[in-house]
N, C-alpha and C positions, 0 to 999 in steps of 0.2 A: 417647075417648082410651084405655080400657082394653082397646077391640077392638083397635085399632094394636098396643098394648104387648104383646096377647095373639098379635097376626101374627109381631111380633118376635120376640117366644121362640122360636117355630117354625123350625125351625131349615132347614127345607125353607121355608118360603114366604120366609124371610130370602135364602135363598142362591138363591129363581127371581125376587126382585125386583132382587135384586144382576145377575143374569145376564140379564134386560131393562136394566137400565141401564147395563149393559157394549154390547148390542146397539147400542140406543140413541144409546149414546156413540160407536160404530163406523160406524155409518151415516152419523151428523153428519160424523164427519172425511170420511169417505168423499166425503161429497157436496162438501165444500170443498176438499176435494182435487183430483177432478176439472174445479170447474170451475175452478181454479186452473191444472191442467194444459190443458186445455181452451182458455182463457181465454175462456172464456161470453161470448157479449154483447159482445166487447170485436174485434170486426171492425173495421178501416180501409180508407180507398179505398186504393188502389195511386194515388203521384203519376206523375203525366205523364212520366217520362224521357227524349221526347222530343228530340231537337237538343243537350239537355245533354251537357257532357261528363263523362269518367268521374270523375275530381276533383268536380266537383258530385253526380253521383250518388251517391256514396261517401258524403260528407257528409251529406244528402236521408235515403238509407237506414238512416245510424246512428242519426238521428234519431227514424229512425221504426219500428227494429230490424227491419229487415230485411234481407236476403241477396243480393248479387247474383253474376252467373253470365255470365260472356259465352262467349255459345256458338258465333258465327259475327262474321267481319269480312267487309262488302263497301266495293268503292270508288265512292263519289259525290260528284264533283269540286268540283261544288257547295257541298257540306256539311267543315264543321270538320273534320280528323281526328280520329280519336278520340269523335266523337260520335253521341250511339245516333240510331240509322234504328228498330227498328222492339222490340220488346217484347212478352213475354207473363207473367202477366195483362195485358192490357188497361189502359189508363189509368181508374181510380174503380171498377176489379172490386175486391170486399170479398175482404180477407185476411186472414188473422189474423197476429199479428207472430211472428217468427222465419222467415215465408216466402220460401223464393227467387224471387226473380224473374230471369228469365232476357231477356237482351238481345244481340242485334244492333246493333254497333257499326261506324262508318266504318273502312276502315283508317289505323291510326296513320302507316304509312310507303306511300303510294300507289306501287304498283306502274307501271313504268315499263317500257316495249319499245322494239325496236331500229325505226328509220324503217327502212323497203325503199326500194331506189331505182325511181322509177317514171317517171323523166323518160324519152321517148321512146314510151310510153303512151299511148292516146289516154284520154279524160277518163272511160269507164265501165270500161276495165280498171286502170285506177290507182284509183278509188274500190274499188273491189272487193277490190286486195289492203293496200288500208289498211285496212278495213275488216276484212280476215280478221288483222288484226295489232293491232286491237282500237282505232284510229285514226281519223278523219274528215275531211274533204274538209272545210275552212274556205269562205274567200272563193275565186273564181274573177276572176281579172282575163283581158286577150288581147295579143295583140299580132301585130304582121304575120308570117305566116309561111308555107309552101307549104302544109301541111294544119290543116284547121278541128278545131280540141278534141284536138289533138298535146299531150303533157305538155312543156313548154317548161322549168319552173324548178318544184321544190318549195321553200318558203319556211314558217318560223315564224318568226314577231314580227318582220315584215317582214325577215330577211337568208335568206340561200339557204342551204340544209339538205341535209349531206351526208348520203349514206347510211350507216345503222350508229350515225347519233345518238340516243341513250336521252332519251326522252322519256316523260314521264307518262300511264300510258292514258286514252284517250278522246280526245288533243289533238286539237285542230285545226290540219290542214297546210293552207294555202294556195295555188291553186296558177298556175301563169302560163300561158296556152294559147296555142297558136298561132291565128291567124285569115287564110284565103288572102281578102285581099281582090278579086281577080282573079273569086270564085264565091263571093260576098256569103251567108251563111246568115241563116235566122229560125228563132225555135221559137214555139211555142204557150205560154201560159199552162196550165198545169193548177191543179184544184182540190184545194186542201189543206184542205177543212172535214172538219172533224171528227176533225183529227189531232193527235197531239202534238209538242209543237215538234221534236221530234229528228225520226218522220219526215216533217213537214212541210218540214223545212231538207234533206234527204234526196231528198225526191223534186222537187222545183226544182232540187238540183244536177241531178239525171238528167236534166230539163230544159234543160242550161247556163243555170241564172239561180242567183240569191244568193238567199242568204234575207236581208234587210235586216231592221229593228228588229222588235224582238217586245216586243208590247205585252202587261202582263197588268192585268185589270182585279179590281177590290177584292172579288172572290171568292179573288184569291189571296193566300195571306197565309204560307204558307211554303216551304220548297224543297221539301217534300212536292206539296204544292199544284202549283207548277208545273210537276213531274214530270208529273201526270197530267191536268194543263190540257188542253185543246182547244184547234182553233181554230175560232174562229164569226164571223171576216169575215178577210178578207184585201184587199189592193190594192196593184197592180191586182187589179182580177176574174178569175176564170179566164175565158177563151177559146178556143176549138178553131183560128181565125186566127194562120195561120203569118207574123205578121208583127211578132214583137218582138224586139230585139235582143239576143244573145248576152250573157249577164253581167247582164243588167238586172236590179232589185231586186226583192223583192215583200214586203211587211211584211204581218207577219199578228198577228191580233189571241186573245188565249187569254183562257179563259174555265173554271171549274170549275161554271159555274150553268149545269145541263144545258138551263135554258128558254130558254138564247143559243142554243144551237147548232142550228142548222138541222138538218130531220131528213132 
């Protein structure tokens, strides 16, 4: 006890214990400061944002203090307006909170183009310029007329569609062909394995046939999903025999489990 009392007097060893325990004291805050700022340890997943819309997201993120950002709108006819397609971090990447997340959202108000008039067209230069107007060849129906896959009538929701009508990109136009019963046509069946439904429905129309029901099976489970489905059976079969009739069906069957699809 008297060696203590005898440090204390000291008037230098008084004032170098003092100024350790000011260190000391400085270091501690220090380090609870940082990880305070930091927030140590304190990472979360990033939730799924997916198909959600932005009203839910909003909500999700206050939650869970975090920031969002939308940086791009596309259109996917498919999906809600307004609801995210695609996100970065990733769904369950560790974040720490106050971070933004940045998102890819449907467009709120889907953009809409003028129909071109293509009656008088035969059936590969009318898809062509719907197609360059951001459009698609629906059903294909025929009916008697001097030349075979003449554009006869464009039609949406079944009534006839003038030219210059604003419609939603990507619709489907319908379209009415002529067929010279006098010099009877066939086409071939071709094969749509291992494509996705858009250009499966796409390359039947070049074919003059439909693309009839499209089946997906319990690997698909969202519109994501069926964007990048396959198809791993179709029927009929494909055929290189020129002998089926004009307009006829072919249902094809989609698949995201790559051990269906034939290689």
């Amino acid at each position: 006890m008297e060696f203590l009392k005898k440090i204390w007097r000291n008037d230098y060893l008084r004032n170098l214990i003092y100024a350790i325990c000011g260190i000391a004291v400085l270091v501690a805050l220090t380090m609870v400061f940082l990880k305070l700022y930091t927030r140590h340890g304190q990472s979360q997943p990033v939730p799924d944002f997916k198909g959600l819309t932005l009203n839910e997201v909003y909500k999700i993120a206050d939650a869970q203090s975090l920031r969002i950002e939308v940086t791009d709108s596309i259109f996917r006819q498919t999906l809600e307006p307004g609801s995210v397609i695609e996100q970065n971090p990733k769904p369950n990447s560790l974040v720490k909170k106050n971070r933004k997340i940045f998102l890819v959202i449907n467009c709120l108000i889907p953009k809409k183009v003028e129909t071109p008039n293509i009656v008088g067209f035969s059936l590969r230069q009318g898809k062509a310029v719907l197609e360059s107007k951001g459009l698609k060849v629906g059903k294909i129906s025929y009916r008697p007329d001097i030349a075979t896959n003449n554009i006869l009538e464009q039609r949406y929701k079944g009534l006839n569609m003038l030219p210059n009508e604003k419609v939603i990109i990507n619709t489907e136009i319908d379209l009415v062909l002529g067929y010279n019963n006098n010099f009877p046509e066939y086409t071939s069946i071709p094969s749509v394995l291992r494509q996705n439904a858009n250009a499966a429905h796409s390359n039947l129309i070049n074919a003059s046939l439909n693309c009839g029901r499209k089946y997906y099976d319990s690997s698909v489970k969202t519109a994501e999903d069926s964007l990048s489905a396959l198809v791993y059976r179709q029927n009929p079969a494909a055929k290189s025999a020129v002998d089926t009739p004009l307009g006829a069906t072919v249902d094809i069957y989609l698949t995201t489990d790559q051990t269906k699809i034939p290689k």
